[in-house]
C-alpha positions in Angstrom: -1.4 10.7 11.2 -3.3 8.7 13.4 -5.8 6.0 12.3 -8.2 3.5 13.7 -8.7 0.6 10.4 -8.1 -2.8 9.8 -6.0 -3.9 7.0 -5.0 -7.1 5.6 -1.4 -7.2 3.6 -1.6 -10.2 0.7 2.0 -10.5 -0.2 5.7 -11.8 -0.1 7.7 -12.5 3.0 11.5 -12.6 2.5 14.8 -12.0 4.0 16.7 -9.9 2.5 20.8 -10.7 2.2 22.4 -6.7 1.5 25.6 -6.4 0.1 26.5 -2.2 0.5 28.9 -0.7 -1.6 30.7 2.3 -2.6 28.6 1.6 -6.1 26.7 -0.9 -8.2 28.6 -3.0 -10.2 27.9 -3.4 -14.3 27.3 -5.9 -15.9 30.3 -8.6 -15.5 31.7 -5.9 -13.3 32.7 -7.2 -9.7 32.8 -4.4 -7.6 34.9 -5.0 -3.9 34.8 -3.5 -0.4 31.0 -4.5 0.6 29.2 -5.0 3.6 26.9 -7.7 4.1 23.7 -8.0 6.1 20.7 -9.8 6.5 17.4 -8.7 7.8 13.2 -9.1 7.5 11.7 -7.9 4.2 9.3 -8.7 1.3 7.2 -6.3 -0.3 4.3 -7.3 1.5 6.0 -7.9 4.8 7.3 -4.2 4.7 4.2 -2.7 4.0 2.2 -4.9 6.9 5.3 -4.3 9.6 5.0 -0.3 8.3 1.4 -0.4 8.4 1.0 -2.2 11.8 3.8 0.6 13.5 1.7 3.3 11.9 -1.5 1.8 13.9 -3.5 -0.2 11.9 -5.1 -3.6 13.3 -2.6 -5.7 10.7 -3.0 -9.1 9.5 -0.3 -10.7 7.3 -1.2 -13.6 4.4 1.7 -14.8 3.2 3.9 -18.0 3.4 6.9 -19.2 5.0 9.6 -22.5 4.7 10.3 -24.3 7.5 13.7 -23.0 7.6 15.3 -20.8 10.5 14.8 -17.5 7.6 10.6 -18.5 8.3 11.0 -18.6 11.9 12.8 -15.3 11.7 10.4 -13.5 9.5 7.3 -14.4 11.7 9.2 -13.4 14.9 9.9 -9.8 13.2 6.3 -9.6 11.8 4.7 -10.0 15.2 7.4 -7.9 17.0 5.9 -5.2 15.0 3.0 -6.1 15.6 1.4 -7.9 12.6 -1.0 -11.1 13.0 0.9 -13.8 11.7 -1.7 -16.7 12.0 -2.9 -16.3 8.7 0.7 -17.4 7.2 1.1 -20.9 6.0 4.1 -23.0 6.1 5.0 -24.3 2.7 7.8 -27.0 1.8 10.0 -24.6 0.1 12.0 -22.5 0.8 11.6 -19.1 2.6 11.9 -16.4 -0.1 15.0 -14.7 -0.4 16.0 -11.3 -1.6 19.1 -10.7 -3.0 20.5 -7.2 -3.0 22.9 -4.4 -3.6 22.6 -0.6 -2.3 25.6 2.1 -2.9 26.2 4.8 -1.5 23.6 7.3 -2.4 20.8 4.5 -1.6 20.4 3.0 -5.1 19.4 -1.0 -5.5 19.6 -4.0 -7.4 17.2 -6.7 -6.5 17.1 -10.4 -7.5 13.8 -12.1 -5.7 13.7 -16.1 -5.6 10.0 -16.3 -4.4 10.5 -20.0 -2.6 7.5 -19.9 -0.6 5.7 -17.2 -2.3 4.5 -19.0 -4.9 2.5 -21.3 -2.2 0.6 -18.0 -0.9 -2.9 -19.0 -1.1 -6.5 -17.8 0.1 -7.7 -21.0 1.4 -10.3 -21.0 4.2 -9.5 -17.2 4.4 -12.4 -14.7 5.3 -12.1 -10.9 4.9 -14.9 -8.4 6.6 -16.8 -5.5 4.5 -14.8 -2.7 6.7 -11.2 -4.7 5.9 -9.3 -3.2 3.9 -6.9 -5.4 1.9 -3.2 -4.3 0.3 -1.5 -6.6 -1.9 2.0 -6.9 -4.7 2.9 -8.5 -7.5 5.7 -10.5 -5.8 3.1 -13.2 -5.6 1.4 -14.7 -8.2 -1.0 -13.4 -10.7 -4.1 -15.3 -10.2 -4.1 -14.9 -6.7 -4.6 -11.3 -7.2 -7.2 -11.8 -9.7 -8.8 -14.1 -6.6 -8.7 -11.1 -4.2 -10.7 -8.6 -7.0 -13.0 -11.2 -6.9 -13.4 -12.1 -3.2 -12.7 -9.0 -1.6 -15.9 -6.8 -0.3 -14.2 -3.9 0.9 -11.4 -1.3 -0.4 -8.7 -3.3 -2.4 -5.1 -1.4 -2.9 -2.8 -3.1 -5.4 1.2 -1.8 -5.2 1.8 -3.4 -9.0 5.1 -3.3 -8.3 7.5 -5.3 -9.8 5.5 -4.1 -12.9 3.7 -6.1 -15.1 0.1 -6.0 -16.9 -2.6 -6.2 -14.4 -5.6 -8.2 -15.8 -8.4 -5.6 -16.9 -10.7 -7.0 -14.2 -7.9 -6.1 -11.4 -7.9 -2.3 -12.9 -11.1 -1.9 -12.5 -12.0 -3.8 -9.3 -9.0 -1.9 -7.2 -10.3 1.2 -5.5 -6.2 2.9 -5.8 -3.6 1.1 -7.6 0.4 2.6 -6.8 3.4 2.7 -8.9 6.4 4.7 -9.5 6.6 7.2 -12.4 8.5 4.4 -14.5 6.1 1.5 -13.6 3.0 4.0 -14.6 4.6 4.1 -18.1 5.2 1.0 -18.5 1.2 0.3 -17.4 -0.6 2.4 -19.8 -3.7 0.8 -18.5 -3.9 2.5 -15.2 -4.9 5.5 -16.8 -8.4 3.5 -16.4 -7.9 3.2 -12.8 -10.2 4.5 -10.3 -7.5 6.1 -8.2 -3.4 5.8 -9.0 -1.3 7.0 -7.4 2.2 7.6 -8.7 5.5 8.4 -7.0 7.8 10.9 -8.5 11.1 10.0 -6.2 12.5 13.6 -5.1 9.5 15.0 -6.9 6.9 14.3 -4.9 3.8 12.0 -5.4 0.3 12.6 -7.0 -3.7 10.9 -7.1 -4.7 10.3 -10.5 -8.8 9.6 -11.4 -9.0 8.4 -14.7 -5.8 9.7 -15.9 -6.8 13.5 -14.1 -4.4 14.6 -11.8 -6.9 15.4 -8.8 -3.9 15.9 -6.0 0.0 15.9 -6.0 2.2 16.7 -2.5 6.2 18.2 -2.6 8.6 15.6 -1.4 10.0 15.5 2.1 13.8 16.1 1.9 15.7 13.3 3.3 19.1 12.0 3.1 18.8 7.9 1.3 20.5 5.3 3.2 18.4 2.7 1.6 15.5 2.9 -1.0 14.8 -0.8 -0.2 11.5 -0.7 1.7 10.8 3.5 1.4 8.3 2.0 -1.5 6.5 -0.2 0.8 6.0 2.0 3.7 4.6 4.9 1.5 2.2 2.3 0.0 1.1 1.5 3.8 1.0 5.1 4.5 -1.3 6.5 1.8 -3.9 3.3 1.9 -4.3 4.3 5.4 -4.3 7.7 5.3 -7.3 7.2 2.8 -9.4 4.4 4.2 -9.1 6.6 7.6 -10.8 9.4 5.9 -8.0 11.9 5.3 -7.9 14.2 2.1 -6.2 13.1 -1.3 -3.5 15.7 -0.8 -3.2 15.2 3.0 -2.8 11.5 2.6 -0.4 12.1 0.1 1.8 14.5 2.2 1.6 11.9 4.9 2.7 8.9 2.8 5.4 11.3 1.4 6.6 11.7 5.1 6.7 8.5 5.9 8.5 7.1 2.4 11.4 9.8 3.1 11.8 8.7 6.9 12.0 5.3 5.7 14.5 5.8 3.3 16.9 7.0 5.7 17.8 3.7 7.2 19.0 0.7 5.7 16.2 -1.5 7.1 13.1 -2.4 4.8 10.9 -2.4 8.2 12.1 0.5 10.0 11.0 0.7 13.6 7.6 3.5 14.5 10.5 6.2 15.7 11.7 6.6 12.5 8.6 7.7 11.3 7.2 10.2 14.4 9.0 13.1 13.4 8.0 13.5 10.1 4.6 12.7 10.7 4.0 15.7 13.2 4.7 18.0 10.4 1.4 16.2 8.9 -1.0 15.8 12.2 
């Protein structure tokens, strides 16, 4: 897949502390044996380090503490080559992920937004031919601000899941979940364009609730599903603003979510994804 577009990510900026174990615990369980690391994530610093590896011109809005975790997160955004001046400092905290894969690549994730919730548009600008890509990991009424300020193609990952405004539905030219988030949202079946994720399934466009185009999965082996969401959002809102098909965009995305599932990193470097996107090009 190769591309030549602009985009603009709107989102959170954490780092992630992983514990990996043999399992997840249950409730009041303790579970023994992990392996801790910390690394760059944030749903919308995932999807602009993926997006910027996969060639788009990348800005990042966001915001950072003044804390070493900020310094860190900036220096991995613009190593993969993201613009970072449009993140502010805030007095809180960096976010902070909390979270625990097993073996076969399941999670459980506990956000504390810190700076997140300091994200704001101020003094921002964004061109007719910029595409923007945004989450729900920031506040509400700053997504309702970029349906209203935005001129150009607006993608909305509503992920974590939670009822979209009805002027968000129908300003956002694609809207993505997973199947279980697109349940819980029965108004997206209003959307212009959703697109929904089916894990080992496969993914598919929906137009008003009409299936219109729906790709197999690649077959991977999970390390991590931490990240493999974000990437396949930054995939498939490239693959369309660049001018590729529904079901070629799809297949594309659906490459690059599987590749990124096969590391433990939630901003997995370009290599991972070359090979599987080959099979799309």
């Amino acid at each position: 897949m190769t591309t030549d577009c602009s985009l603009t990510v709107v989102g959170s900026i954490n780092a992630d502390i992983t514990a990996t174990t043999s399992r997840l615990p249950a409730a009041g369980e303790t579970v023994g044996g992990g392996r801790l690391s910390r690394s760059p994530g944030g749903k919308g610093a995932n999807q602009a380090a993926a997006a910027a590896r996969l060639g788009a011109r990348t800005r990042m809005i966001g915001a950072v503490g003044r804390d070493s975790d900020g310094r860190a997160m900036l220096e991995a955004l613009r190593a993969a080559g993201v613009r970072t001046d449009d993140i502010a400092e805030a007095t809180a905290e960096t976010g902070t992920a909390l979270i625990m894969v097993d073996a076969a690549g399941e999670n459980q994730i506990a956000v504390c937004e810190g700076a997140n919730a300091s994200v704001s548009l101020a003094g921002i600008e964004f061109g007719a031919d910029e595409a923007v890509l945004t989450q729900l990991e920031i506040p509400l009424d700053l997504i309702v601000e970029l349906a209203q300020r935005v001129p150009g193609f607006l993608a909305v990952n509503a992920a974590p899941a939670r009822p979209l405004p009805a002027e968000v539905v129908d300003r956002a030219d694609l809207i993505i979940v997973n199947e279980t988030e697109y349940c819980r949202l029965p108004q997206l079946q209003t959307g212009q364009l959703v697109a929904v994720t089916y894990g080992a399934k496969g993914s598919a466009l929906l137009q008003k609730g009409e299936q219109i185009a729906f790709a197999e999965a690649v077959e991977s082996t999970p390390v991590s599903a931490v990240g493999a969401g974000d990437a396949y959002c930054a995939a498939l809102t490239i693959g369309l603003i660049s001018g590729l098909a529904p079901e070629r965009a799809l297949r594309a995305a659906n490459a690059v979510g599987a590749a990124a599932v096969e590391v433990a990193s939630a901003q997995p470097e370009l290599d991972v994804f070359e090979t599987y996107l080959s099979a799309v090009d």
